[in-house]
C-alpha positions as CSV (number, residue, x, y, z in Angstrom):
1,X,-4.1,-31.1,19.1
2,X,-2.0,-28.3,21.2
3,X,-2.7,-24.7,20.9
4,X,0.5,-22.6,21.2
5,X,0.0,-19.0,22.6
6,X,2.0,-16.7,20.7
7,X,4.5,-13.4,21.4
8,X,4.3,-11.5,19.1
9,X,5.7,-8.6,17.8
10,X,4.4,-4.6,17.3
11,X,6.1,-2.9,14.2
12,X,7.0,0.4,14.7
13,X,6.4,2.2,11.2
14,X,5.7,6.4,11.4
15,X,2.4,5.9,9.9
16,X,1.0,4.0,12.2
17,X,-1.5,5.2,15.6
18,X,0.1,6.2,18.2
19,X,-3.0,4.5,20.4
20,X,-5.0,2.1,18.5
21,X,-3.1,-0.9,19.1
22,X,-2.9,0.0,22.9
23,X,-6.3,0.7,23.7
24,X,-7.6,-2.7,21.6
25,X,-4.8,-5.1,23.9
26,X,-5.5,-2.6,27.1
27,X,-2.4,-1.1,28.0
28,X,-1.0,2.2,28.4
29,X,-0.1,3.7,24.7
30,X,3.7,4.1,24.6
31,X,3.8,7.3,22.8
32,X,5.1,5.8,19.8
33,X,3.4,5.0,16.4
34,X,2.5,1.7,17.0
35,X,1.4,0.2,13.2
36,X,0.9,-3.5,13.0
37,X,1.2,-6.4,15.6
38,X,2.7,-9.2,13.3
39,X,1.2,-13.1,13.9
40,X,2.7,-16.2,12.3
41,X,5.8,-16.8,10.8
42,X,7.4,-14.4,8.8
43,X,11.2,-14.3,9.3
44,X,11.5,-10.2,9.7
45,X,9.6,-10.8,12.9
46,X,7.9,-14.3,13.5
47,X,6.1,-15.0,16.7
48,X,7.5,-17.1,19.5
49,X,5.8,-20.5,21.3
50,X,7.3,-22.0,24.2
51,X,6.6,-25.8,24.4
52,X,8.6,-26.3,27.4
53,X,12.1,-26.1,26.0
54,X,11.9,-22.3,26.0
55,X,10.6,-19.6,23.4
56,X,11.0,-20.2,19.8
57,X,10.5,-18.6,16.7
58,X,7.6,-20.3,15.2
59,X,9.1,-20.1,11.6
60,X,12.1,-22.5,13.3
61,X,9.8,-25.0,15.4
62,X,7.5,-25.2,11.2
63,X,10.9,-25.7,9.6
64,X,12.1,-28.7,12.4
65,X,9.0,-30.6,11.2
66,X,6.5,-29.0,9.0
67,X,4.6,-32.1,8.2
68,X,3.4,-32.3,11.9
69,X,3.0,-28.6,12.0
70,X,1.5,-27.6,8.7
71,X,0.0,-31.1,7.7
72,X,0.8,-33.1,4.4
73,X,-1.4,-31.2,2.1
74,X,-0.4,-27.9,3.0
75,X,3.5,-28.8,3.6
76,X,3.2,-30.6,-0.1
77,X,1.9,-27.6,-1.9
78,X,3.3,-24.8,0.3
79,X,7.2,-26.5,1.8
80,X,8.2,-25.8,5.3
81,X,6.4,-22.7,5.4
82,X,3.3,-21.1,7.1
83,X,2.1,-19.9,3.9
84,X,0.4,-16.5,5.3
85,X,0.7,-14.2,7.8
86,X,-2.1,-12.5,10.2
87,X,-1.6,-8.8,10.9
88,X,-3.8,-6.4,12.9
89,X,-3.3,-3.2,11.2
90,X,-3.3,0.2,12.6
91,X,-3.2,3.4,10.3
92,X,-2.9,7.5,11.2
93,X,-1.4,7.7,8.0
94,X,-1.8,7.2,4.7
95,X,0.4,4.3,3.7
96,X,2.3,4.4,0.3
97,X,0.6,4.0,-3.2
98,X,1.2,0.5,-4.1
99,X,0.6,-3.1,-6.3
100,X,2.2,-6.8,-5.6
101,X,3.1,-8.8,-8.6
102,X,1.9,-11.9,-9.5
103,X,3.8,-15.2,-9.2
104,X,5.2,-15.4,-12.3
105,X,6.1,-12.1,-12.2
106,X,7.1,-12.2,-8.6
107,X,9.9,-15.7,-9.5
108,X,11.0,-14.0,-12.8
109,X,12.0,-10.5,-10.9
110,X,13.6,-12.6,-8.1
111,X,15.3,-15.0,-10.1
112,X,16.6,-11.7,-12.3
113,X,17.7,-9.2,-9.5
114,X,19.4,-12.5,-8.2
115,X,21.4,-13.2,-11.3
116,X,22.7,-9.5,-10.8
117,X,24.0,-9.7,-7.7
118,X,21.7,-6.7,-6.0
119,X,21.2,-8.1,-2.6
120,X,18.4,-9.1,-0.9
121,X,18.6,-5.9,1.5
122,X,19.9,-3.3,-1.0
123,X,17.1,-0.2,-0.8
124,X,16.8,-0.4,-4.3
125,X,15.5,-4.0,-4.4
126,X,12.2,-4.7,-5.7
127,X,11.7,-8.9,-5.4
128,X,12.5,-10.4,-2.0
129,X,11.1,-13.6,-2.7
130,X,9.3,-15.5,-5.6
131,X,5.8,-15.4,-4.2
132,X,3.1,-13.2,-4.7
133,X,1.2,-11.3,-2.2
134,X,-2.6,-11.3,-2.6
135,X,-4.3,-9.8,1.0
136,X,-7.4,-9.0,3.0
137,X,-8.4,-6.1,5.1
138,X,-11.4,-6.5,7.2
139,X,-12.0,-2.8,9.4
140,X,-12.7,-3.2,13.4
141,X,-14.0,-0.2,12.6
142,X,-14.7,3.0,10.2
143,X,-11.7,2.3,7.8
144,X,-10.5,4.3,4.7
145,X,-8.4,2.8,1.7
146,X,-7.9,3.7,-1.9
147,X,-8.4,0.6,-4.3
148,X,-8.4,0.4,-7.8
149,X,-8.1,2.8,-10.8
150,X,-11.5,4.9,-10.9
151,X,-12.3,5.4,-14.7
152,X,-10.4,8.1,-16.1
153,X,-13.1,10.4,-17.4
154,X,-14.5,10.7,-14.2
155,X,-11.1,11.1,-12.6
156,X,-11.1,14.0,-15.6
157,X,-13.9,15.4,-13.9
158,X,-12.8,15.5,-10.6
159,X,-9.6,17.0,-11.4
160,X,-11.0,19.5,-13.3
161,X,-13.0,21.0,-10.7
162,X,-9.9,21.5,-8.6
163,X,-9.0,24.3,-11.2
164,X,-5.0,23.7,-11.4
165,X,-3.6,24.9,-14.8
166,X,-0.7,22.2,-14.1
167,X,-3.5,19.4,-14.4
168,X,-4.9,20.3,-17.6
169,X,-2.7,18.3,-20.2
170,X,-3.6,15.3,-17.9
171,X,-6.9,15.8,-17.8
172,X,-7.3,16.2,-21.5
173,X,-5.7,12.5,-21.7
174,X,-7.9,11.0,-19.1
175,X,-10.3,12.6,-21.1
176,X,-9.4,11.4,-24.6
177,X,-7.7,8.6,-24.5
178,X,-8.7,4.3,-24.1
179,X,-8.9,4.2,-20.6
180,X,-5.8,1.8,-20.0
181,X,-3.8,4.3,-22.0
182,X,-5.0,7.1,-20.2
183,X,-3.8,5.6,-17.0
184,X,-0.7,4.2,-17.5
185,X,0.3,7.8,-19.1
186,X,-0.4,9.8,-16.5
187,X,0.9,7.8,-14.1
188,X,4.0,7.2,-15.6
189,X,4.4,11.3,-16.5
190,X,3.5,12.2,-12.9
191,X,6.4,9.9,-11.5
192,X,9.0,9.4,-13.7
193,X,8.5,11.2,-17.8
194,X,7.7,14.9,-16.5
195,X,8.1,14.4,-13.2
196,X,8.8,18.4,-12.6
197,X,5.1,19.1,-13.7
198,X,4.7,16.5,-11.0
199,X,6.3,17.8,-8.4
200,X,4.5,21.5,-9.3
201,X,1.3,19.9,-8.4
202,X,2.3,18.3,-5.7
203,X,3.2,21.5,-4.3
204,X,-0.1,23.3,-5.5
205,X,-2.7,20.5,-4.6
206,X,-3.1,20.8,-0.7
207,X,-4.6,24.5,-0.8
208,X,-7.1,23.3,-3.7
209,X,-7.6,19.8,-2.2
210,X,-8.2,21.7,1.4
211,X,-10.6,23.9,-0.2
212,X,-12.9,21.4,-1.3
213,X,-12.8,19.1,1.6
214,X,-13.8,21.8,3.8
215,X,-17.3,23.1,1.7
216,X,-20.5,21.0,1.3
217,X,-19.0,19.4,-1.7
218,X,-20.6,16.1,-2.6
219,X,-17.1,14.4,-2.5
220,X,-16.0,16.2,0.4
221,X,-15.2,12.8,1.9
222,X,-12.5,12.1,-1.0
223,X,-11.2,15.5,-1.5
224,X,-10.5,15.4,2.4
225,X,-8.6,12.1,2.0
226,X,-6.4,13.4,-0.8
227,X,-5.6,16.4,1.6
228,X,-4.7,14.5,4.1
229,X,-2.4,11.6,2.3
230,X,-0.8,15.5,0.5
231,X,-0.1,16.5,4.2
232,X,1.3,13.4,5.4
233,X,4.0,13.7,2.4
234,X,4.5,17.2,1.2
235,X,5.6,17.0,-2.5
236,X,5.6,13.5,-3.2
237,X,3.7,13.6,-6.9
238,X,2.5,9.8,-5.9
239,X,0.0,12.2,-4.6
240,X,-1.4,12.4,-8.6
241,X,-1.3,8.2,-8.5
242,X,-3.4,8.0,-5.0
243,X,-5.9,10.4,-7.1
244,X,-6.6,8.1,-9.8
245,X,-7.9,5.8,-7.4
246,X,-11.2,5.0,-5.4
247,X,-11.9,6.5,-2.6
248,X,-13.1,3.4,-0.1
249,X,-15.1,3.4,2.9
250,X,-15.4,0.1,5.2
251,X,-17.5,-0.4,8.4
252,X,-17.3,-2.8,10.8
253,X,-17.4,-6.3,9.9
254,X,-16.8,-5.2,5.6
255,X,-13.5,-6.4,3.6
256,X,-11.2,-5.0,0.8
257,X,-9.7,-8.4,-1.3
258,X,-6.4,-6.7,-3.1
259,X,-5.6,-9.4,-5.8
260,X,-1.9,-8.9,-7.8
261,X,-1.7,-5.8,-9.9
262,X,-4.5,-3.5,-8.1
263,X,-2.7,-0.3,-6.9
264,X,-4.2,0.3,-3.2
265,X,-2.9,2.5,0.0
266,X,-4.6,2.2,3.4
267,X,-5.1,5.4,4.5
268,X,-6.8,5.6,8.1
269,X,-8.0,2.9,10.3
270,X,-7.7,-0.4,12.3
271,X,-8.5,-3.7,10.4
272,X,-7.4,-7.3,10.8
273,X,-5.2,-8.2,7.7
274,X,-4.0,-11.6,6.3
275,X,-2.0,-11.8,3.3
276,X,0.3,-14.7,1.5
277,X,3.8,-14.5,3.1
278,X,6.3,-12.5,0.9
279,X,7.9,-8.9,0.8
280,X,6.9,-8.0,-2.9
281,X,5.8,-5.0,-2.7
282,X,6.2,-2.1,-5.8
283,X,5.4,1.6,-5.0
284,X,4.0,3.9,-6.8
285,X,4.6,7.1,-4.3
286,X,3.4,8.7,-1.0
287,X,6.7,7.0,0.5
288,X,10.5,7.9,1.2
289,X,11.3,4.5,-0.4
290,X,12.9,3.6,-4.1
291,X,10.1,4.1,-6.6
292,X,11.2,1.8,-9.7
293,X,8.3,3.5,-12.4
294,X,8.9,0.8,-15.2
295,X,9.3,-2.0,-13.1
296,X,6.2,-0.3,-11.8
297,X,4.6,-0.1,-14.7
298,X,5.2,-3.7,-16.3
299,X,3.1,-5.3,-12.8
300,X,0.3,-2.7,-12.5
301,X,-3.8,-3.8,-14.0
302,X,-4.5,-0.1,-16.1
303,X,-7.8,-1.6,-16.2
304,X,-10.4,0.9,-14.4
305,X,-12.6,-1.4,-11.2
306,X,-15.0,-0.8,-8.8
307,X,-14.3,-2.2,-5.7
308,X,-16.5,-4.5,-4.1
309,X,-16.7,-5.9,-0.5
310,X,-15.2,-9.4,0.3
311,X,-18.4,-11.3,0.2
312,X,-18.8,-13.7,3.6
313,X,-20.7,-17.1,3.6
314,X,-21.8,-19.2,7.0
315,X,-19.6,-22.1,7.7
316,X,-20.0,-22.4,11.3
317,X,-21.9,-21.8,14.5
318,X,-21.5,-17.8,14.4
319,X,-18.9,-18.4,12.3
320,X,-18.5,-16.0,8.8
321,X,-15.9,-17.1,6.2
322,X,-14.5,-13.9,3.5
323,X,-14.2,-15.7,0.2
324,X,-12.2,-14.5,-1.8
325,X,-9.4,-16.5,-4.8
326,X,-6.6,-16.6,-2.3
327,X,-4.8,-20.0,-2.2
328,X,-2.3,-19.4,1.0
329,X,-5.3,-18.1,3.2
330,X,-8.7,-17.3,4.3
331,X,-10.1,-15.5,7.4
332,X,-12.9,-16.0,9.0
333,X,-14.8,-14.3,11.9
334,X,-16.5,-16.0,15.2
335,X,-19.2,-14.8,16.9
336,X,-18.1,-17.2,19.7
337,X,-21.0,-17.1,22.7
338,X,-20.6,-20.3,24.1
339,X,-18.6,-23.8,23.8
340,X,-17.9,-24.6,19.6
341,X,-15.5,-26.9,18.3
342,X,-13.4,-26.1,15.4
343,X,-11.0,-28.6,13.4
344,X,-8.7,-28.2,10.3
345,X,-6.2,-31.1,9.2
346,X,-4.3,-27.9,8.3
347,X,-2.2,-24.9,10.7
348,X,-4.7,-22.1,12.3
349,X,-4.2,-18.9,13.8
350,X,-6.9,-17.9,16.4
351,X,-6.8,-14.1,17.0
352,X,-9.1,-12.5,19.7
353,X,-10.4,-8.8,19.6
354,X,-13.1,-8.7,22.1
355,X,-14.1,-10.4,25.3
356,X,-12.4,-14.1,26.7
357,X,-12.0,-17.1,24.8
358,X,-10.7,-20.5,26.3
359,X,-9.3,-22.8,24.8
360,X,-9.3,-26.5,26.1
361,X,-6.2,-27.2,26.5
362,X,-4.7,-24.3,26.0
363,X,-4.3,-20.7,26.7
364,X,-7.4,-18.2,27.5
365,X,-7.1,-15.5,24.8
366,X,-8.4,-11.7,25.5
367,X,-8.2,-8.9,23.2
368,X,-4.8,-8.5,21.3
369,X,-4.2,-12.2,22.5
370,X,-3.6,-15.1,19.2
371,X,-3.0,-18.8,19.5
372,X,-1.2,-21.0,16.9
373,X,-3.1,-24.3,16.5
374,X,-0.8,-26.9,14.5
375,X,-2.2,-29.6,11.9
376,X,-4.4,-32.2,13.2
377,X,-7.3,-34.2,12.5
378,X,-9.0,-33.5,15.9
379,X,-11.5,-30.6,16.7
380,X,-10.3,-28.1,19.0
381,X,-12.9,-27.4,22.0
382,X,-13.6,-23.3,22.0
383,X,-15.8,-21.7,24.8
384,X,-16.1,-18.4,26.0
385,X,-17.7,-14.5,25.0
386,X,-15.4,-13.6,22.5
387,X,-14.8,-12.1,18.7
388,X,-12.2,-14.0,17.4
389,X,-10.6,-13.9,13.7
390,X,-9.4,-17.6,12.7
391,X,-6.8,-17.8,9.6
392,X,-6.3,-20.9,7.5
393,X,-5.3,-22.6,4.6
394,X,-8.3,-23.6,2.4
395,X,-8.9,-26.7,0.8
396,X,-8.0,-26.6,-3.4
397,X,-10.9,-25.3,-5.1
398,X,-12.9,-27.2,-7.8
């Protein structure tokens, strides 16, 4: 088996941190926001190998011959496609309010916005592809997210004590009503059905949200990320869908799973992120982008969670794996502190964050560094003082 070094690619998106991404691959920050360094093969910015015939786009050398890159098993269930992409993930801001759709949902909006001609980069467009987008966060180090509805009588109680007149026809129906109900209706009023009473709170939440943050409130924590994610856009009443949702606090080492119809925003923090490969992505506010609210509305769970972290099991040497349903991916995390051989009869992406790995063979990864290891049946030969993050295809599940 060859392992491929990969160039990769730093999106530049204005919520991202200006330093994190630079101080983790040791270089000079650039000044810029600096939000996610993108590895595999997605074609809005795949990484490049160089196999001696000079740098390719990895998405081209899968599609020459995907059953020597990807394997039989995953190229027969998945097509000449890496069917996930790695991200690390860097977050000043809060990112926008938002759910994927399932598949179903994801090939029936495709097929639909196809058959009316809106084209595939019209701002307005909704379903990019026909795939869904399941995904896994798993925080470097103190992270902060909003997942899932909270239930909407304690949302009633929260938004009560910020004492807004505006709120209080909302609040009676997250008081009243069947908690799906109650949901989908003030969401759906917020955005779209009386969106000025939307906008008016908007505009009169970051005094009250500041206000709280700033005492010895028991959810100062919360209030202070809702005033932060108001500051970061001024207006925008997704601000009222970010507050129907859980506050969430990772350290080190925890994971977020966000399965199809789970409205989440990441809202500060660095994290390794894998997800299924696909751009379906519906927004629900705290962005400039089109906001489509019954589109919205026909993807999103109303159901009220709790999240839970991504539960880990051994599977390895020092190695942790993050189960979770996902059928394009899983992540795991080494521990690597001396030689360890790895194999997988399908594509891997090695990514290291901390110290020097070598690979036999093949390149030496430090932090910020990632290796492509094709399909083969032969173990790969690690060795080294490393954290690394390995992505894969899992085996079909019983």
């Amino acid at each position: 088996m060859t392992a491929d070094l990969l160039a990769t690619t730093v999106r530049h998106y204005t919520w991202g941190s200006t330093t994190a991404l630079a101080e983790l691959t040791g270089r000079r920050p650039t000044g810029e926001p600096e939000a996610e360094l993108w590895m595999g093969a997605h074609p809005g910015a795949p990484a490049r190998i160089d196999r001696g015939r000079g740098s390719e786009a990895l998405d081209t050398v899968i599609a020459r011959d995907p059953r020597h890159e990807l394997g039989d098993r995953v190229a027969d269930r998945f097509g000449a496609r890496l069917p996930y992409l790695l991200k690390l993930l860097a977050a000043d801001h809060a990112l926008s309010v938002q759910v994927h759709p399932t598949t179903a949902q994801a090939a029936a909006g495709y097929d639909a916005e196809q058959a009316a001609g809106i084209p595939l980069d019209a701002p307005h467009r909704i379903y990019r592809d026909r795939h869904h987008k399941p995904e896994l966060i798993c925080a470097l180090g103190d992270f902060e997210a909003l997942c899932g509805f909270r239930d909407p009588r304690a949302s009633a109680t929260l938004w009560q004590r910020l004492a807004l007149p505006v709120l209080d026809p909302w609040i009676q129906q997250l008081r009243t009503a069947p908690a799906d109900r109650a949901l989908r209706t003030v969401l759906t009023a917020a955005l779209a059905e009386d969106r000025p009473r939307g906008e008016q709170a908007a505009a009169e939440l970051p005094s009250a949200l500041a206000n709280l943050a700033s005492g010895h409130d028991p959810d100062a924590a919360t209030w202070a990320a809702y005033r932060d994610a108001a500051r970061d856009y001024p207006g925008d009443p997704g601000i009222l869908a970010a507050m129907l949702l859980n506050h969430v606090r990772l350290s080190p080492g925890q994971a977020l799973y966000l399965d199809a119809g789970v409205p989440h925003a990441y809202l500060r923090g660095l994290g390794v992120e894998i997800m299924a490969n696909s751009d379906n992505v519906l927004r629900c506010g705290l962005t400039p982008k089109h906001v489509d609210t019954a589109a919205l509305t026909a993807v999103v769970d109303f159901r009220p969670t709790a999240p839970q972290h991504v539960p880990t099991v051994p599977i390895g040497p020092g190695e942790l794996e993050f189960l979770t349903p996902a059928e394009e991916f899983t992540l795991s995390r080494i521990e690597l502190g001396g030689p360890l051989r790895i194999a997988d009869d399908g594509p891997q992406i090695l990514f290291c964050v901390r110290g020097t790995a070598r690979i036999e063979g093949g390149p030496t990864l430090g932090p910020g560094r990632s290796a492509y290891l094709p399909a083969a049946g032969e173990p790969v030969r690690l060795d080294g003082d490393a954290t690394l993050f390995r992505a894969k295809v899992p085996r079909p599940r019983c």
